[in-house]
C-alpha positions as CSV (number, residue, x, y, z in Angstrom):
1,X,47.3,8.0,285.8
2,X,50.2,8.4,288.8
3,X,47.4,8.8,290.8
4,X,45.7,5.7,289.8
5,X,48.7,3.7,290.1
6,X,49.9,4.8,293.7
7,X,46.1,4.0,294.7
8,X,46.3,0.3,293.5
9,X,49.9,0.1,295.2
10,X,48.9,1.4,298.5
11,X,46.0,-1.4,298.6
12,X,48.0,-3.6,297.3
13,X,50.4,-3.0,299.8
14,X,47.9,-3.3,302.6
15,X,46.4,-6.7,301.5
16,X,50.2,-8.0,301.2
17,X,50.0,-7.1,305.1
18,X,46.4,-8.2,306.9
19,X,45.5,-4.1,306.7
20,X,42.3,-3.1,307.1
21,X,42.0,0.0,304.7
22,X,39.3,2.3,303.6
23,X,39.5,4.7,301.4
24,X,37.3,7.6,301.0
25,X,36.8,10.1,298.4
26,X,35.2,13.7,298.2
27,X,34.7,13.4,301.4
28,X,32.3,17.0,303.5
29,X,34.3,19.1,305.5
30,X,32.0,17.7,308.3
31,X,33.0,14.1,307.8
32,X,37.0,15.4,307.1
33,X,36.5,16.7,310.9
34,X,35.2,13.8,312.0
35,X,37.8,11.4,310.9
36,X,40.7,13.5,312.4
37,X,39.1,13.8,315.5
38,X,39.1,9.9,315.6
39,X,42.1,9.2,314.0
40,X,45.7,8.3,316.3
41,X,47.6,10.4,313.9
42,X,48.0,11.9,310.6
43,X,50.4,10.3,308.3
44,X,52.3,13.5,305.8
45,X,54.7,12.3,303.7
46,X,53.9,14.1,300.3
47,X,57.5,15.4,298.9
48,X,58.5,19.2,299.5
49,X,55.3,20.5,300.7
50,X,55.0,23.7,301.1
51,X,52.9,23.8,303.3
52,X,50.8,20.7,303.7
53,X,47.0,22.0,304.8
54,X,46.1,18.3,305.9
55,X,48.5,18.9,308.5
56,X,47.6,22.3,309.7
57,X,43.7,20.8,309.9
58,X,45.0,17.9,311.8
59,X,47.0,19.7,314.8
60,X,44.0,22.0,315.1
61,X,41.6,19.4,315.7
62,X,44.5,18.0,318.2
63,X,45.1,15.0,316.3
64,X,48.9,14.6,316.0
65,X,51.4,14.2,312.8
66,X,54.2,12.4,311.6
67,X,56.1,14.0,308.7
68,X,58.8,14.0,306.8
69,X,61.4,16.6,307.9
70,X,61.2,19.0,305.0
71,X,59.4,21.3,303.0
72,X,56.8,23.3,305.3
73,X,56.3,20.3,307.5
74,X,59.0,21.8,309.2
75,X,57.1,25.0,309.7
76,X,53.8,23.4,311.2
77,X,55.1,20.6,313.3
78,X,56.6,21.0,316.6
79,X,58.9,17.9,316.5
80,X,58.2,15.8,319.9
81,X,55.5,18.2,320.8
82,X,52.3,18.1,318.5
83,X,53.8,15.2,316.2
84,X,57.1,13.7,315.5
85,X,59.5,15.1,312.3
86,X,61.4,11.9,310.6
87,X,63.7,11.2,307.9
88,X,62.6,10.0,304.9
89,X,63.5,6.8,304.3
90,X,62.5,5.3,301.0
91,X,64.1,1.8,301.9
92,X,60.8,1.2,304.0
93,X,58.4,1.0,301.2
C-alpha cells in the first residue's frame, strides 16, 4: 500500500541520517496530548489540506507548526507567530 511504502521510506530515510525515530500507532488521545506537549514542533506537510486537525491540536496545546503554505494551513497558522508557513520544496527529500 502507499501508506506502507512512504512508512519504509521515511525510516529509511532516517537510518541513511543517524535519526533516532519512533513511530507510534493508535496512539490514546491522552498519550496524543502528551507528545505534543513535549514535542519542539509539529511538522504538517500533507498536500492541500483542508484543514489539517493535527495542526489545530498542536497550537492549542502551544506546541508550534511548520507547514506548507497552502491548503487550510494557511487558515490555522499565524506565519511567524504560532509557527512558521514555508514553501514547499520537493528538491529537499
Amino acid at each position: 500500500s502507499p501508506r506502507s511504502r512512504l512508512k519504509k521510506d521515511i525510516i529509511d530515510l532516517a537510518d541513511k541520517n543517524k535519526v533516532s525515530l519512533e513511530i507510534k500507532e493508535t496512539i490514546d488521545t491522552g498519550e496524543v496530548r502528551k507528545i505534543y506537549n513535549e514535542s519542539i514542533c509539529l511538522l504538517a506537510v500533507a498536500k492541500l489540506e483542508p484543514l489539517g486537525l493535527s495542526v489545530v491540536e498542536s497550537l492549542a496545546c502551544g506546541t508550534p507548526v511548520v507547514a506548507i503554505n497552502e491548503g487550510g494551513y494557511r487558515e490555522t497558522v499565524i506565519d511567524k507567530d504560532t509557527g512558521f508557513l514555508v514553501e514547499d520544496q520537493k528538491e529537499a527529500i
